[in-house]
C-alpha positions in Angstrom: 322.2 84.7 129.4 323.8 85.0 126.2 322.2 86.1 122.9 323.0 83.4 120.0 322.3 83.3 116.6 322.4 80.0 114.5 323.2 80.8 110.8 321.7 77.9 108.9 318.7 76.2 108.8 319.8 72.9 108.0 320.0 69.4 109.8 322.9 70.3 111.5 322.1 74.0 112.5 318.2 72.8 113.2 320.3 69.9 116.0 322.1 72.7 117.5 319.7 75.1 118.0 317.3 72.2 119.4 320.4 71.2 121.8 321.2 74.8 123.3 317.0 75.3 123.8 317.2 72.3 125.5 319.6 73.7 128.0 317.9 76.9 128.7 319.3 79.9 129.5 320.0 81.6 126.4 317.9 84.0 123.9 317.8 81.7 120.4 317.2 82.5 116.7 317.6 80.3 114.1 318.5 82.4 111.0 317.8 80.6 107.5 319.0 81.5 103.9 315.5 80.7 102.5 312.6 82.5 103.3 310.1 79.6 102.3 312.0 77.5 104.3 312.3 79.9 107.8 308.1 80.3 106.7 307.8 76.4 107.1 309.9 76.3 110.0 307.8 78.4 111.7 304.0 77.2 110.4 304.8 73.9 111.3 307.6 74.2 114.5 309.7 70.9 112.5 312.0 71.4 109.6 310.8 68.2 107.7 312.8 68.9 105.0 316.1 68.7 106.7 315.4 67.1 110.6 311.9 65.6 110.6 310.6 64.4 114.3 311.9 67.0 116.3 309.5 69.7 117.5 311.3 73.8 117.6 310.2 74.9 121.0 308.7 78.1 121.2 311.4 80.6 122.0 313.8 79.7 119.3 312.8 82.6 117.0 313.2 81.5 113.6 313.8 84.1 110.4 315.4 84.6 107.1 316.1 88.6 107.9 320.2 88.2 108.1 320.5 91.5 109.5 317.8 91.4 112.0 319.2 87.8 113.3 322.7 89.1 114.0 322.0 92.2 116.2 323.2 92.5 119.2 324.2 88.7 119.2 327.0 87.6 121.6 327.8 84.8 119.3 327.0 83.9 115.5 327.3 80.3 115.6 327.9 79.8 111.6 326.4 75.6 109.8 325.9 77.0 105.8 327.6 74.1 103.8 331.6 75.6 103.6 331.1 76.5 99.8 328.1 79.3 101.5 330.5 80.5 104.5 332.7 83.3 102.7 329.7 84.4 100.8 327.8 84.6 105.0 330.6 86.0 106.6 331.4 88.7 103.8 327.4 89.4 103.6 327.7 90.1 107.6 331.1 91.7 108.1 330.3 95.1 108.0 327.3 94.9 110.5 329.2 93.0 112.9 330.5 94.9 116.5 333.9 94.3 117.6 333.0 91.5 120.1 330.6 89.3 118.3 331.9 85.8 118.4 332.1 83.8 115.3 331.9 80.2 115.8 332.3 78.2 112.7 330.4 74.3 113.1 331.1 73.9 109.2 333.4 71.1 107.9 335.0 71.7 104.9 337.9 73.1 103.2 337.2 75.9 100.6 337.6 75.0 96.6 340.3 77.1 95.2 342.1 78.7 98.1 342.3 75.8 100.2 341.6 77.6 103.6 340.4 75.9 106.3 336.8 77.8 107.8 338.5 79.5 110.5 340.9 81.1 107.7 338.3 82.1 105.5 336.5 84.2 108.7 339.9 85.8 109.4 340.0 86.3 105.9 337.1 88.5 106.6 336.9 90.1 109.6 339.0 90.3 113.0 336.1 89.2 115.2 337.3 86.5 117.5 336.6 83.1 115.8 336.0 79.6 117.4 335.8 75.9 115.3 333.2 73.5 116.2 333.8 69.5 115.5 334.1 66.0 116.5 331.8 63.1 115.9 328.4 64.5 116.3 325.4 63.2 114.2 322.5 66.2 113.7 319.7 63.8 114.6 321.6 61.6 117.5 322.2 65.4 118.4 318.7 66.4 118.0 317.4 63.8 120.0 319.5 64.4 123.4 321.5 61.5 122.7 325.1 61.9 125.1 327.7 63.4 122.7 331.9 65.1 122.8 332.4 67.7 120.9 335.3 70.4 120.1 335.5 73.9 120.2 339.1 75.0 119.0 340.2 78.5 119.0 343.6 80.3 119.9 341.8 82.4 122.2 341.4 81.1 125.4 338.8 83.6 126.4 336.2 82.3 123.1 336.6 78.4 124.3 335.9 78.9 127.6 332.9 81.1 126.8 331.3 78.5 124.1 332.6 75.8 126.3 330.5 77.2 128.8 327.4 78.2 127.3 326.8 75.1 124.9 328.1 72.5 127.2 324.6 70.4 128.8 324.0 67.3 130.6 323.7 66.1 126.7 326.6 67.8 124.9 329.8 67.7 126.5 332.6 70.2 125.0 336.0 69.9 125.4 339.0 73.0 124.8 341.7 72.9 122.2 344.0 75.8 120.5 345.0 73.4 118.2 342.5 74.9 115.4 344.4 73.5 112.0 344.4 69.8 114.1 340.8 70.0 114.6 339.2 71.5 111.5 341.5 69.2 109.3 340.4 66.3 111.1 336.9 67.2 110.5 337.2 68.1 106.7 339.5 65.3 106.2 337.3 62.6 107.4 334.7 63.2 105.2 336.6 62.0 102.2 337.7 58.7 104.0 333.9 58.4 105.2 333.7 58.4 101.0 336.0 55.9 100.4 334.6 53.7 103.5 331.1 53.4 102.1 332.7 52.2 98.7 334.0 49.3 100.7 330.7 48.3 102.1 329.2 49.2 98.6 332.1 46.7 97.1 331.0 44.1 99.8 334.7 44.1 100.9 334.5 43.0 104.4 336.1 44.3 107.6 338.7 43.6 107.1 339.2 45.8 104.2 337.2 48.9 106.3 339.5 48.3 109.0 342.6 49.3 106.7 340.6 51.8 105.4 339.9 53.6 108.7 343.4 53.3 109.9 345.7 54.2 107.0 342.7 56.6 106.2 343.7 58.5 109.8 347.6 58.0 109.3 347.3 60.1 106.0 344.7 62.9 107.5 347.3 63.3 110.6 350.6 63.6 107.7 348.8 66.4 106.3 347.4 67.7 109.4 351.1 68.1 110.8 352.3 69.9 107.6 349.8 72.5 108.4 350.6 72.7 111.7 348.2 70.6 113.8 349.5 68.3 116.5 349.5 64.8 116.2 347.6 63.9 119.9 344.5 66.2 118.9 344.0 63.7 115.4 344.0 60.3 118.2 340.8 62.5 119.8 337.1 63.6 119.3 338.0 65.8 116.2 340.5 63.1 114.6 339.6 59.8 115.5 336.7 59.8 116.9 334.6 61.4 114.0 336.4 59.7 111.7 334.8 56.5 113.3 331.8 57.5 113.4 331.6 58.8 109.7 332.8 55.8 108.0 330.8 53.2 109.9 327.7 55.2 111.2 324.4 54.6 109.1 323.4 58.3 109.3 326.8 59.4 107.5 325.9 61.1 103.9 329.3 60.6 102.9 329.5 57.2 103.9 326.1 56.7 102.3 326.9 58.6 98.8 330.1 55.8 99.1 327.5 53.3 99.4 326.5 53.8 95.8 329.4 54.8 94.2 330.7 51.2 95.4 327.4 49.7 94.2 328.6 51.2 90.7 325.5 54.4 90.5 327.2 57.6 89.0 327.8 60.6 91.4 325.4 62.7 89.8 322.9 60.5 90.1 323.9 60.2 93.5 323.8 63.9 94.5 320.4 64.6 92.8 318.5 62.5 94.8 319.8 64.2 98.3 316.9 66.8 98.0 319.2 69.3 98.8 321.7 68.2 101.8 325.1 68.0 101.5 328.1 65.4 101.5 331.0 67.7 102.1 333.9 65.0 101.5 332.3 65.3 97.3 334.1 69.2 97.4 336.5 68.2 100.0 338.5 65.5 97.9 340.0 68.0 95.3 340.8 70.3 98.0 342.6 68.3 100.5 344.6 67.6 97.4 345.7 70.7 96.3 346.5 71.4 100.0 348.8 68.3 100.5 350.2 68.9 97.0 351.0 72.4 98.4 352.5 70.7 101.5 354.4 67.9 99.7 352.2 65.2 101.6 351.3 61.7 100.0 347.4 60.9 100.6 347.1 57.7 98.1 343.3 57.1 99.4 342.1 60.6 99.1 344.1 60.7 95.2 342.3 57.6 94.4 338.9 58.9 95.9 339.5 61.8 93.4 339.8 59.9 90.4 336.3 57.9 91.3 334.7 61.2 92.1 336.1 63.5 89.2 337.6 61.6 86.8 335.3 58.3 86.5 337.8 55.7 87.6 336.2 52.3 88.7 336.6 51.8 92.7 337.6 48.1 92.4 340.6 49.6 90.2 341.6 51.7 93.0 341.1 49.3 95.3 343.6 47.4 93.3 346.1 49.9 92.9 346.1 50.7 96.6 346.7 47.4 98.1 349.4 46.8 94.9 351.4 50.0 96.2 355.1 49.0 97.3 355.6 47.7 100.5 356.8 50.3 102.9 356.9 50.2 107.4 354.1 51.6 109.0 
């Protein structure tokens, strides 16, 4: 039995939690940043704010006491929104033993230093650190719906052991040490999810989210490489096949704040009426750009799905200026 701690009370930390009671064999708590929140959780057993439908069993303890939710935990299994992770990890750092396991199911890349999640853990601390990812709704997740799923780290010794103790008749995990390839693929495809809904907001066809998806993974790879991912681990679960899922799946945010950029609404407008849950491809954009500029890599969908978040350029204009770039080989 292994003692594990999910840090974050949210959709996609609620799914988890509900996915590794449903296997048995494990000691649960599901730690959340609010205290109201945790209070609801456990008055009503259902987070309705963030996973309605799904009932918490019983022996997922659920609490907003950080300190008391990480001790003596074999693994911290980390879902805050990647903004929340440095401020988590540093808030935890010098409670944590030498073995504790942290295990990062965040997508994101982090504003102004441009680290991926697993960086900004070993920016922290030297507990061994594992990456979660692949194409994974929360509620498909939730619901015991089959699902493939990622867990990267260079240590052979952490996959194995999360491989092991997450892996269900429902979740199926697969190993990689190829930790840039898969957290890049994950933070990536959140901005392409973006630009994807604006197609079906545009009423483009699919012809146009077709192109979209595949140019959209040839640029994710480019910069993938330059950081040192391999090419073969974007054509799997962490590159391609989330990326699929994101831009055409109805339960995407990012593909549904997309949605209503393309049907012309503003993004603030947009992000206020998401009662609180996040589209990570919004804080993503600027970053992936400041990492390819840093890596001399051209990503002319995720430049253009900059100017329509941040600097209020029409998407039929960049819609326009991609298809009228000069001709080139694939």
């Amino acid at each position: 039995m292994s003692r594990i701690t999910v840090l974050g009370a949210g959709a996609w930390g609620t799914a988890l939690a509900l996915s590794l009671a449903r296997r048995g064999g494990h000691d649960l708590t599901l730690w959340s940043h609010s205290p109201a929140l945790a209070d609801h959780l456990t008055g009503t057993g259902e987070n309705l704010p963030y996973l309605p439908g799904f009932v918490l069993p019983a022996d997922i303890a659920v609490t907003s006491d950080l300190p008391g939710a990480i001790f003596e935990a074999d693994i911290l299994l980390s879902v805050t929104p990647s903004q929340h992770l440095r401020e988590t990890i540093a808030h935890i750092a010098p409670l944590l033993t030498r073995n504790q396991i942290l295990l990062s199911a965040s997508k994101g890349i982090e504003e102004g230093t441009h680290l991926r999640m697993s960086q900004v853990i070993a920016s922290i601390t030297d507990n061994p650190c594992g990456v979660l990812s692949g194409p994974s709704f929360a509620q498909e997740v939730a619901a015991g719906l089959p699902t493939a799923i990622v867990i990267a780290s260079s240590s052979p010794t952490v996959a194995q052991t999360i491989q092991r103790d997450f892996s269900s008749p429902s979740l199926r995990l697969y190993t990689n040490d190829d930790v840039a390839g898969v957290e890049l693929g994950g933070a990536l495809k959140n901005v392409i999810a973006l630009s994807s809904g604006i197609i079906v907001g545009l009423g483009l066809g699919s012809n146009t989210s077709a192109a979209l998806i595949t140019r959209g993974i040839a640029e994710i790879t480019r910069l993938a490489v330059a950081c040192g991912g391999r090419r073969q681990t974007l054509a799997g679960l962490a590159g391609l096949g989330d990326l699929v899922l994101t831009c055409t799946g109805t339960l995407s945010r990012n593909r549904s704040v997309g949605i209503e950029l393309g049907k012309g609404r503003k993004l603030p407008e947009i992000l206020a009426g998401m009662n609180g849950k996040v589209a990570e491809g919004v804080r993503s954009t600027a970053a992936a750009l400041g990492l390819a500029k840093r890596y001399e890599v051209e990503m002319p969908i995720t430049e253009q799905m900059d100017l329509i978040l941040h600097h209020d350029k029409a998407p039929r204009d960049a819609i326009k200026e991609l298809m009228s770039r000069p001709g080139r080989d694939e």
